[in-house]
C-alpha positions in Angstrom: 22.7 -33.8 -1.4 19.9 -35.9 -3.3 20.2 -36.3 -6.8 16.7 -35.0 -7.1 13.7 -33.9 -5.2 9.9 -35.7 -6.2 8.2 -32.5 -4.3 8.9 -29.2 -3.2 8.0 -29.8 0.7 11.0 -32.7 0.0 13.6 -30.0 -1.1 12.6 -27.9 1.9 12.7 -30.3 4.5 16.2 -31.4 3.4 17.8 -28.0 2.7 15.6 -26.9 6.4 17.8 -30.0 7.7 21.0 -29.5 6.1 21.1 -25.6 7.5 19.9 -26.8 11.0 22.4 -29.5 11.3 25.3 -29.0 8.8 25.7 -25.7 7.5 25.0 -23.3 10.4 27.5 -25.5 13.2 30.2 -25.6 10.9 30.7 -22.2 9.9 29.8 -21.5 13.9 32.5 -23.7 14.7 35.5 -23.9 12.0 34.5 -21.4 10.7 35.5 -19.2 12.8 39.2 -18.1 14.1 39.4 -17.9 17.8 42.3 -16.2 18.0 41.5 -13.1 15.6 37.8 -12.9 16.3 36.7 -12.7 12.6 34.7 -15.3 10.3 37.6 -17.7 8.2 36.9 -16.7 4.5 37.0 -20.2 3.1 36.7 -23.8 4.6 39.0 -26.8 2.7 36.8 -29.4 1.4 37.5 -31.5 4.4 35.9 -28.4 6.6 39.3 -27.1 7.8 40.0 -23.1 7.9 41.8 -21.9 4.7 44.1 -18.9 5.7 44.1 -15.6 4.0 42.9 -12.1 4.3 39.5 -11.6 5.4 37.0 -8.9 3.5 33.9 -6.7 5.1 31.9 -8.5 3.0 32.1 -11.9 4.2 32.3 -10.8 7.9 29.2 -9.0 7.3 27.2 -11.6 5.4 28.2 -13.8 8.4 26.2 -11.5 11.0 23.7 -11.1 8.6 23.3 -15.1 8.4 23.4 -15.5 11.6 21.1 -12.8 13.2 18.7 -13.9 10.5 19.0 -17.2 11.2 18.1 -16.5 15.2 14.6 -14.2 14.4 13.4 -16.9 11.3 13.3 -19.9 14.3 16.5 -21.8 13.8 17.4 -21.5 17.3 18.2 -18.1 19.3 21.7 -19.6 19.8 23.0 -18.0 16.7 22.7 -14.0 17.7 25.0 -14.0 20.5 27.8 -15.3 17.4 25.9 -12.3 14.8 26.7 -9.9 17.8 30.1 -10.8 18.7 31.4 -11.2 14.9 29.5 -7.2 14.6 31.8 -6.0 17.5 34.9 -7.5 15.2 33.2 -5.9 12.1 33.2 -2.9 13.7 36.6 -3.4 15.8 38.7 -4.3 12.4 37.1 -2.9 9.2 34.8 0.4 10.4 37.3 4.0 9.0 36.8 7.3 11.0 34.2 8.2 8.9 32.3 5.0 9.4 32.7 3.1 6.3 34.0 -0.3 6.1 37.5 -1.0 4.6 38.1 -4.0 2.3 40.1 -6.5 3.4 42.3 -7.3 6.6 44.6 -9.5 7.8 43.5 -12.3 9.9 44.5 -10.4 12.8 42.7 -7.4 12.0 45.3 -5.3 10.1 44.1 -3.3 7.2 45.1 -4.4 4.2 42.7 -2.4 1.5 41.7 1.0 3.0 39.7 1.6 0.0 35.2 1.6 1.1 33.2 0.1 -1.6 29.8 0.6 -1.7 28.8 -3.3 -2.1 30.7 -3.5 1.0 28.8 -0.9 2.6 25.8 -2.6 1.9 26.4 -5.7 3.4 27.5 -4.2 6.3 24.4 -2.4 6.5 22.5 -5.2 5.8 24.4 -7.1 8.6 22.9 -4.1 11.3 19.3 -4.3 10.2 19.4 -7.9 10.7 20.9 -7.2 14.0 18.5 -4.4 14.4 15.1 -7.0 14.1 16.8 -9.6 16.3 17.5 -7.5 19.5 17.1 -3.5 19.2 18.3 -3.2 22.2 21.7 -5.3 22.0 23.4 -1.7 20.1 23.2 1.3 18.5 23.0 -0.5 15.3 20.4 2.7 13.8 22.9 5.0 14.7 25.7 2.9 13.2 23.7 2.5 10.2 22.8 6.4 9.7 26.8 7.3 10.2 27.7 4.7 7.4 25.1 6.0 5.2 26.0 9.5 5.9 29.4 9.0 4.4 28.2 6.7 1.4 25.7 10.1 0.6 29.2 11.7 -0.5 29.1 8.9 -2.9 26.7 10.4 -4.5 26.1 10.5 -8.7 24.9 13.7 -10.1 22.4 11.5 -12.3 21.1 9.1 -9.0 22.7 6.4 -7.4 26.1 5.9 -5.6 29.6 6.3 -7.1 31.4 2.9 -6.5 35.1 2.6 -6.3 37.5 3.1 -9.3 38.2 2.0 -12.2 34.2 0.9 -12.4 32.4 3.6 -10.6 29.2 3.4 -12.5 28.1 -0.1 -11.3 24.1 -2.2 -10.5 25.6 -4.9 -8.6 26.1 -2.2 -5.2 22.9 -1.0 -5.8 20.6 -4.0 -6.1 22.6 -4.9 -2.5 21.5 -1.3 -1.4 17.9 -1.9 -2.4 18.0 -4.7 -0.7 19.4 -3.4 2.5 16.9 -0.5 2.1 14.0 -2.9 2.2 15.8 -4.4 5.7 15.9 -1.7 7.3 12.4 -0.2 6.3 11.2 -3.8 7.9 13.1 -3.1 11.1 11.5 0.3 11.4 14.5 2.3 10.7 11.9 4.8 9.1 10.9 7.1 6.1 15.0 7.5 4.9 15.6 3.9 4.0 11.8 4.1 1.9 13.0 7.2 0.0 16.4 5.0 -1.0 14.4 2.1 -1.7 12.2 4.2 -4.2 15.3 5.6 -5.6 16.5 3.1 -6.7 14.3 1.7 -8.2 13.5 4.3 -10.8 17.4 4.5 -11.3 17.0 0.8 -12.5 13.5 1.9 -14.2 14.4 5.0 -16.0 18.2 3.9 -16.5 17.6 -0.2 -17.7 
């Protein structure tokens, strides 16, 4: 990377390039395990696939990248690899009750059955983005409203979500959740995602 920019249209071009070129066919390509199916959570310095357990989080941040990197014009190659890394989302992390698990092995066996709600909002995330690329590729609104159902027995008497224990009053899950509210409210998903949206924002308003 250059040791400086002289203009903002310079930084653009070069981090537009380094996406394009560097960034989005690496992780397409080592960075991802074609036995398992899921994302590699960590490339060596040299780009080679680090081994270890894989989390929602990444998996889902993965989709997200790369169905939002097919609908923002770097190339509609990228959402058949968003679609098939959802399937293993859903395949390996997604509980009965249609939250998403922490971590697996590399072949897909749970190895944290606890949901936290930061992952649950990635994974959300991941479906809106999804959602605005093809609508038509999944039930990704129906996927969405079942994992939301179950996070709304998360619920704080005083607003918000309970995260996972020991830390259960946390703002890093929600400013993920606003986020993912905003999402889906841009891929239509309708008048439930702008209540959350407004929610949480006066929890950070009235709570700060």
């Amino acid at each position: 990377m250059p040791a400086s920019f002289t203009s903002t249209p310079e930084a653009a071009r070069w981090f537009d390039a380094w996406l394009r070129e560097a960034a989005l066919p690496l992780w397409a390509g080592a960075g991802v395990d074609r036995v398992g199916g899921l994302f590699h959570e960590a490339l060596s310095i040299e780009g080679a696939p680090v081994d270890g357990p894989r989390r929602a989080r990444s998996q889902a941040r993965q989709v997200f990248v790369y169905a939002t990197a097919a609908t923002s014009g770097f190339g509609p190659e990228w959402l058949a690899l968003a679609q098939s890394g959802y399937a293993q989302l859903l395949r390996r992390f997604r509980r009965p009750d249609g939250q998403f698990l922490r971590r697996a092995a590399p072949d897909g066996t749970p190895l944290e059955a606890d949901a936290d709600v930061y992952d649950q909002a990635f994974a959300l995330l991941a479906m809106a983005a999804l959602q605005t690329a093809d609508p038509a590729a999944g039930d990704f609104a129906g996927d969405a409203a079942r994992t939301m159902a179950a996070l709304n027995a998360r619920r704080a008497p005083a607003g918000g979500f309970r995260e996972s224990e020991p830390h259960p009053f946390q703002a890093n899950c929600h400013m993920h959740l606003f986020e993912t509210a905003f999402a889906w409210e841009a891929a239509g998903g309708g008048a439930d995602w702008a209540a959350l949206s407004d929610e949480i924002a006066g929890l950070a308003l009235d709570r700060n």
